[in-house]
N, C-alpha and C positions, 0 to 999 in steps of 0.2 A: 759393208766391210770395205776396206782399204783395198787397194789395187796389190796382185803380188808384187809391182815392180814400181819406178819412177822413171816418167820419161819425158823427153824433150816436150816443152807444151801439154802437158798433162793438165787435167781440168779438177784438182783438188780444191782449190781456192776458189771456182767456181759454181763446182756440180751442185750444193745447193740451192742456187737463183738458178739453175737451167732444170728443176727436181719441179720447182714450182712454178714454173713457165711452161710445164708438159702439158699435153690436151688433159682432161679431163677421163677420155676413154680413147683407149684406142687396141687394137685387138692383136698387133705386131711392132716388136721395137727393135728396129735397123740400129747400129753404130756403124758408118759408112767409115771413118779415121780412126778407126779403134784404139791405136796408139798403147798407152796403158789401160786401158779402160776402167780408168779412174767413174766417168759415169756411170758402165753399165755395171760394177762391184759394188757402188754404192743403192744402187735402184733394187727394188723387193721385184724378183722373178715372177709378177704375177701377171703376163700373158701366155697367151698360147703360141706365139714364136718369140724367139730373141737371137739376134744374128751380133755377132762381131766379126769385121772386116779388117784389115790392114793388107796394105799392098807390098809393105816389108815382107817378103818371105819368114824371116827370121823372127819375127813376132807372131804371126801366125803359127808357126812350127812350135814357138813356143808353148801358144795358149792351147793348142792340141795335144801335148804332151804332158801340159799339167792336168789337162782333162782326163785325156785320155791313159797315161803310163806314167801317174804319181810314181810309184814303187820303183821304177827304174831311173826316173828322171834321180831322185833324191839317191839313189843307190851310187847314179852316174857324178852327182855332184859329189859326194864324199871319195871321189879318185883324183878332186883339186887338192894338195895338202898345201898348195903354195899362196902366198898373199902378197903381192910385190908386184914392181914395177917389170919381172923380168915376166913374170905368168902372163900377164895381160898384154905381152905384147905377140909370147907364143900363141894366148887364144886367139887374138888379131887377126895375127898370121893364118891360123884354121880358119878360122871364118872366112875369108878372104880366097883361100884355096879351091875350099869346095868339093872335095875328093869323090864324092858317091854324090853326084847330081840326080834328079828327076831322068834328065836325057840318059847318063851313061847307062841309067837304070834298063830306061827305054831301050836304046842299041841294044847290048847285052840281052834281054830277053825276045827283041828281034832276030839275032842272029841266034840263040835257042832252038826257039821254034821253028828255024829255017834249016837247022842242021840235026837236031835230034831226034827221036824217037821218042814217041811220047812217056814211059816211063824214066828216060834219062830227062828230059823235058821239066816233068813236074817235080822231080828233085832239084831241079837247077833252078826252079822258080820258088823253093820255098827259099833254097841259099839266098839269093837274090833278095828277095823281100823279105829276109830277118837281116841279112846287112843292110839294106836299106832301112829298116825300121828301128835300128840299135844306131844309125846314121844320126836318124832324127832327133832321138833324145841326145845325143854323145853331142849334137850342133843345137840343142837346145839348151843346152848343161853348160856349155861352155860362152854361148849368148846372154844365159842367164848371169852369169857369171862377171862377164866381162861388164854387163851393163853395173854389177853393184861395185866394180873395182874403179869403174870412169867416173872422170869429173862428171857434177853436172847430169850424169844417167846419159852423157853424148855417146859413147862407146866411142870417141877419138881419144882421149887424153888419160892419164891415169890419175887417180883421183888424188894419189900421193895418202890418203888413211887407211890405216887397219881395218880389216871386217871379216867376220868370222860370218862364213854362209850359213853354217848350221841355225843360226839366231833364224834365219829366216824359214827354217825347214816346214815351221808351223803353217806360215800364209802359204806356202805352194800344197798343205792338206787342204785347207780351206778352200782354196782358189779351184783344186779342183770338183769339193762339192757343190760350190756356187757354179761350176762352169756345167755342171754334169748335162743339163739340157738347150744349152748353146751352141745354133751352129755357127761355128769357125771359118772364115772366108778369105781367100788370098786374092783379089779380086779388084780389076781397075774400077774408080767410084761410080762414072756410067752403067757399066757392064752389070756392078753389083745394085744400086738404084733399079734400075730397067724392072730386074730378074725379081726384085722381093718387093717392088711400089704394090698397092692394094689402097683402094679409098678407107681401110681400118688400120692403114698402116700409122709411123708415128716414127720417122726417118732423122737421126740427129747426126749432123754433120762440125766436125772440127777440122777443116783442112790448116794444111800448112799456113799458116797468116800469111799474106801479101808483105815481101820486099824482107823476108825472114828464111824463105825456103833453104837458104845454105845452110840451115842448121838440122836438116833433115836428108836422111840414109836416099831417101827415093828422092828423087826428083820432082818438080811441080812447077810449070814452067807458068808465064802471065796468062797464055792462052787456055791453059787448064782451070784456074781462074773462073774464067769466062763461060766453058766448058759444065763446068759444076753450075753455072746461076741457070743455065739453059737445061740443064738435065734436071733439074729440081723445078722448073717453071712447067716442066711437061708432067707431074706427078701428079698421079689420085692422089694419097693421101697427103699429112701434113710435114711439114718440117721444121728444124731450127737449126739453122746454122750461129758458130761462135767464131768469133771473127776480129782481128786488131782493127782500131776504127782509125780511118784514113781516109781519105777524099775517092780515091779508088773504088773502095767495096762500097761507098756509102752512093757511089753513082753509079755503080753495078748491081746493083740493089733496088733501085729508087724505084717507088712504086709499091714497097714489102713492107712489113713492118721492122721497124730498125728503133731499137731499144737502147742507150748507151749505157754502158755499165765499167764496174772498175775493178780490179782486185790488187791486192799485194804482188810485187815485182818480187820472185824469190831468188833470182838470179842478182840482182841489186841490193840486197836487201846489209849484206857485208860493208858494203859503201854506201848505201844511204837509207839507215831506216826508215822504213815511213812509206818507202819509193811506192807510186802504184803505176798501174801499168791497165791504160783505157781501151777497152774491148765492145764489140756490138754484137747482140746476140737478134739475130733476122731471120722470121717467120712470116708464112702463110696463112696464120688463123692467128685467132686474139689469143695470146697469153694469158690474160685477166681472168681466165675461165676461173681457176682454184684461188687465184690470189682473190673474189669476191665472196670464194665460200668458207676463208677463212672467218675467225672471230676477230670484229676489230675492236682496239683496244679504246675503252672510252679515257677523255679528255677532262681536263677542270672545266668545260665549260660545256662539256656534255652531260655532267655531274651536276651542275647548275641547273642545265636543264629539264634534268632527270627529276631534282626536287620538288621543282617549281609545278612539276605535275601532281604531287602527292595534293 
């Protein structure tokens, strides 16, 4: 299936060459940039774990919400009736605010338990954690939101076209039964690497392209860069990273297997048909495993040869 959402550097136009460059078997599949996870909605759930990561808060909140609290999420989206330039700037603005943090969460049931009595105590923790948890969808509802009113899926600009959310009500049921046995991770890429590497694992990595990171919410500086080629060089199992191909990564690399590849520019594509836009896809093991076990297609002159046997 499709991703529920679109988003900066999504791997639509890709995920079929990176589907057939996977190992062969592997018994856990990482998405370390989860982003839209355009990959992991398109791939059949047939291992025994499957992680999606992103360090965005906000995309993780969200994919836990469509997992976890369809019915409220989709309850919470039908409280937007507005489509316009004036909505997207108020969800902006929430999103940005941040009113019911993780921390204020924290304070607040520190000072609790520091002043209460335990049955005043465990009333004030469930208040707590149902506004907190009505927080989550109420700032996933409106992420969601913002992201289908932005140009681009950037959540900075507004996209200036109409769109009726309910259209999409269907991919966020879906989304949740594809997601039902994934876990969800908010998680810097070392930290998350470390914690779920296994020599059965099967680790796919999309970071930020090099000399592009401004177009992305989190931050990723050159040295993270670097950071990711070394935390992936220390791995049992295997990996692939996708990558814009540039003198940079391809000598940050060097020594890996580096494949070049291309796909459609979809951000160009208004200004110049045709545009593609040149990426490297680099790995730890041969790709070639499934692409030899497919059937190759014969030739005129394999056909020739085919006869000449009869």
């Amino acid at each position: 299936m499709n991703s529920i959402i679109s988003w900066v550097g999504g791997k639509k136009a890709l995920r079929e060459l990176i589907y057939i460059r996977m190992p062969k078997e592997f018994g856990r599949y990482i998405e370390v940039f989860g982003g839209g996870g355009w990959v992991l909605f398109g791939r059949t759930p047939d291992t025994a774990m499957e992680v999606y990561n992103d360090f965005n808060s906000d995309l993780a909140n969200l994919f836990r919400c469509v997992r976890d609290r369809p019915f409220a999420l989709l309850k919470e989206l039908n409280f937007f009736p507005l489509n316009g330039r004036d909505e997207f700037i108020v969800l902006k603005r929430y999103l940005e605010k941040e009113e019911f943090t993780s921390t204020y969460l924290h304070e607040e049931l520190e000072i609790a338990e520091r002043y209460l009595t335990e049955p005043q105590l465990e009333e004030i923790r469930s208040i707590l954690m149902e506004n907190a948890e009505m927080n989550d969808v109420k700032r996933a509802a409106a992420f969601y939101r913002l992201i289908r009113l932005s140009y681009g899926s950037g959540c900075t600009s507004y996209g200036c076209q109409p769109f009726d959310i309910r259209k999409t009500f269907h991919l966020l049921w879906k989304g949740s039964q594809r997601l039902k046995n994934t876990v969800i991770e908010n998680k810097d890429f070392e930290e998350l690497i470390k914690q779920y590497d296994r020599e059965n694992a099967f680790i796919y990595c999309d970071p930020p392209y090099y000399q592009t990171e401004g177009h992305y919410a989190v931050e990723f500086k050159k040295e993270d860069h670097t950071r990711l080629r070394d935390t992936l060089a220390a791995c049992q199992g295997k990996w692939l990273v996708s990558y814009n191909d540039c003198a940079f990564i391809r000598e940050l690399y060097a020594g890996y297997q580096i494949e070049a590849v291309s796909r459609l520019n979809n951000l160009a594509q208004r200004y110049d048909n045709g545009c593609e836009y040149a990426e490297v896809l680099i790995s730890n093991y041969d790709t070639g495993e499934r692409l030899r076990d497919m059937p190759a297609q014969l030739g005129i002159f394999d056909l020739a040869d085919f006869d000449g046997m009869e």
